[in-house]
C-alpha positions, 0 to 999 in steps of 0.5 A: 252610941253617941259620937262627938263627930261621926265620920263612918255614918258621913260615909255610908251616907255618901258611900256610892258617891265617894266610892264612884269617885275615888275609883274614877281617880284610880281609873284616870291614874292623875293622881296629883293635880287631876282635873278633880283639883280644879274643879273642886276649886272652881266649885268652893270659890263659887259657894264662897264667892270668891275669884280664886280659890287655891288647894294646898296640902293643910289649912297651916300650910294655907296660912303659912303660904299667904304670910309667905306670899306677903312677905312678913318675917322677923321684926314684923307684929301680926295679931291673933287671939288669945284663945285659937288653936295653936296653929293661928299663933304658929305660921306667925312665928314660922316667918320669924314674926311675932305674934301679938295676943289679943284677947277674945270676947266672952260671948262669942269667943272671938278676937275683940275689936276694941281690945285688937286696936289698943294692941296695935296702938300699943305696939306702934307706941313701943317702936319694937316691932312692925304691925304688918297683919291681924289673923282673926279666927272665925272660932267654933264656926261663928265668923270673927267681926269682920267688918270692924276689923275691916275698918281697923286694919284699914285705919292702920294699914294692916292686912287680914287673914281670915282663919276660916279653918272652922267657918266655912258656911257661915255667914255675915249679912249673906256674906260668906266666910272665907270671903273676908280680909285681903285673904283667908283660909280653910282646912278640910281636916276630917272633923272640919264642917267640910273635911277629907279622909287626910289633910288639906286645905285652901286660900282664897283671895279675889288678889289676881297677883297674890294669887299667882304668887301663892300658886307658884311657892306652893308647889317649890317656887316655881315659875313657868316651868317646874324646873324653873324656881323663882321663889323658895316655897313648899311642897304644899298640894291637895291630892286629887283622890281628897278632891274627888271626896270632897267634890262629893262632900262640898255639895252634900254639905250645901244641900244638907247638912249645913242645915242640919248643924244649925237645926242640932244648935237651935234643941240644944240651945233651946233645952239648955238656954235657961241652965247653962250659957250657950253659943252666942249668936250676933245679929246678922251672924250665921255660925256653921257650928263646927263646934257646939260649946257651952260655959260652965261656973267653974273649971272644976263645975266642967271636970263633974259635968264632963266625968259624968257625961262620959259615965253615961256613953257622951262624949265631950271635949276641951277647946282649949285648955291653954291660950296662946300666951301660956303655950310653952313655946312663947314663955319667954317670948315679948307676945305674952300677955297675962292680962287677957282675962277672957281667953284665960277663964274660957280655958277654964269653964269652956266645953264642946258637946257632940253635933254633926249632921248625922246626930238624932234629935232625941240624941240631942235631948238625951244629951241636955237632959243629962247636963240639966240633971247633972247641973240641978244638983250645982254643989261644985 
């Protein structure tokens, strides 16, 4: 059987390394901040490339504790894509800020330069709000065009937040994701390309002084001493029996199955490229495809491909069906923005097939040779 993400064989891959450390954790009895914590810590930011890296409880919490940090609340304008996961948009509202939506390039799915400088320009025309941030999302695990960005935000004296909750492992010129911006995040939910058996998450900044300050409103505000609150903060921590997992899978991750998640995105592209629209790829740019994700020629061309599919034991999915604009929460809200044509058709056409490390390449063709079959009869 075909699965759109197989954990349990991750597992019994893994099986004696994980099994050995989470039993040093039960041995050692530290259950919260062991010294599993730092080192995973230590060993992310060294992959990353980055002076500090600091665990939380989740990747929203990681951004809600940088946007915190930063001290952005009501009034304030941060700009996010269109077409993310709800979370991006979230944190923004949770400080009481508004987050304006950017729409996406359709090749790569990510916030798009041009049209993130119009809304900033925008904004500060209509002197209701106070540009104060851009959260690109490094979506399906393609890093966002961070150095454009870079250049925009510093033109307007914005700070970034790199979302890397999907990046990790992938790459701009050598450069790592969750290395960009003056900070950016990550989550090790379980499907992500480096995920734990619950939640988690982690910032990470070269920022001594943001660092410090992040580091004390994760755990309550704390100051010196955790009796001694200077701040109101979170209770927002990486336990350290998921650090002890992820020690184990961070450096199996790096050894191989990054590798393995490219190599199942170059057979599906290359059996699927002449009938459909595959991931885009820009020069320079190195996805960790934590989502595979194809472009159908129509919303109702999706609901066959996907129905049949499923008839056949694959399974499928929907990232996303609904932009940040049209979510219910912000109907009402100044944010909205209907003329985002990109995002708004994505919804509609976009479709992620299954890839993981642990995927057989005859699955991969297996899987293309039904969608070629399905779609060379196009009456849809």
């Amino acid at each position: 059987m075909i699965k759109f993400k197989d954990l349990q064989a991750q597992y019994q891959q893994l099986k004696p390394q994980i099994d050995a450390a989470i039993q040093e954790v039960l041995d050692e009895g530290n259950f919260i901040n062991g010294r599993q914590v730092r080192a995973f810590e230590e060993q992310l930011a060294e992959y990353v490339g980055v002076k500090h890296c600091i665990s939380c409880a989740n990747g929203t919490d990681a951004m809600s504790l940088v946007l915190m940090a930063w001290g952005i609340k009501e009034g304030d304008a941060v700009f996010v894509p269109d077409f993310t996961f709800f979370a991006t948009a979230e944190v923004v509202a949770l400080q009481g800020a508004t987050p304006i939506f950017v729409d996406v390039r359709r090749d790569t799915f990510n916030i798009d330069v041009t049209k993130l400088e119009a809304a900033i320009e925008q904004t500060i025309k209509e002197g209701k709000l106070n540009p104060k941030a851009i959260i690109p999302v490094d979506l399906f695990g393609l890093p966002a065009d961070h150095l454009e960005i870079a250049t925009i935000a510093k033109k307007h004296s914005l700070l970034v937040l790199e979302d890397g909750a999907q990046g990790l492992g992938g790459s701009i010129n050598d450069k790592m994701a969750c290395s960009f911006g003056d900070a950016a995040t990550t989550s090790f939910f379980p499907a992500k390309p480096v995920g734990c058996y619950g939640d988690g998450g982690a910032i990470f900044t070269d920022n001594d002084g943001l660092a410090e300050v992040i580091k004390s409103l994760k755990v309550h505000g704390k100051g010196t001493d955790k009796y001694d609150n200077i701040r109101v903060g979170l209770n927002s921590r990486l336990d350290t029996i998921q650090a002890a997992i992820l020690n184990v899978k961070l450096q199996y991750f790096i050894e191989h199955e990054f590798n393995s998640l490219r190599k199942h995105a170059s057979t599906y592209h290359d059996h699927l490229n002449d009938i459909i629209e595959t991931p885009s790829i820009p020069t320079g740019f190195i996805s960790s495809f934590a989502q595979y994700t194809i472009k159908l020629k129509s919303k109702g061309e999706r609901a066959i491909l996907q129905m049949q599919l499923k008839s056949h034991g694959i399974p499928s999915h929907i990232y996303y069906p609904t932009p940040m604009h049209q979510q219910s929460i912000f109907s009402n809200h100044d944010c909205c923005n209907a003329t985002n044509i990109n995002s708004l058709e994505l919804c509609s056409i976009v479709l992620s097939l299954p890839i993981h490390p642990y995927l057989h390449q005859e699955d991969i063709i297996t899987i293309s040779q039904k969608i070629k079959t399905i779609l060379s009869n196009r009456n849809i």
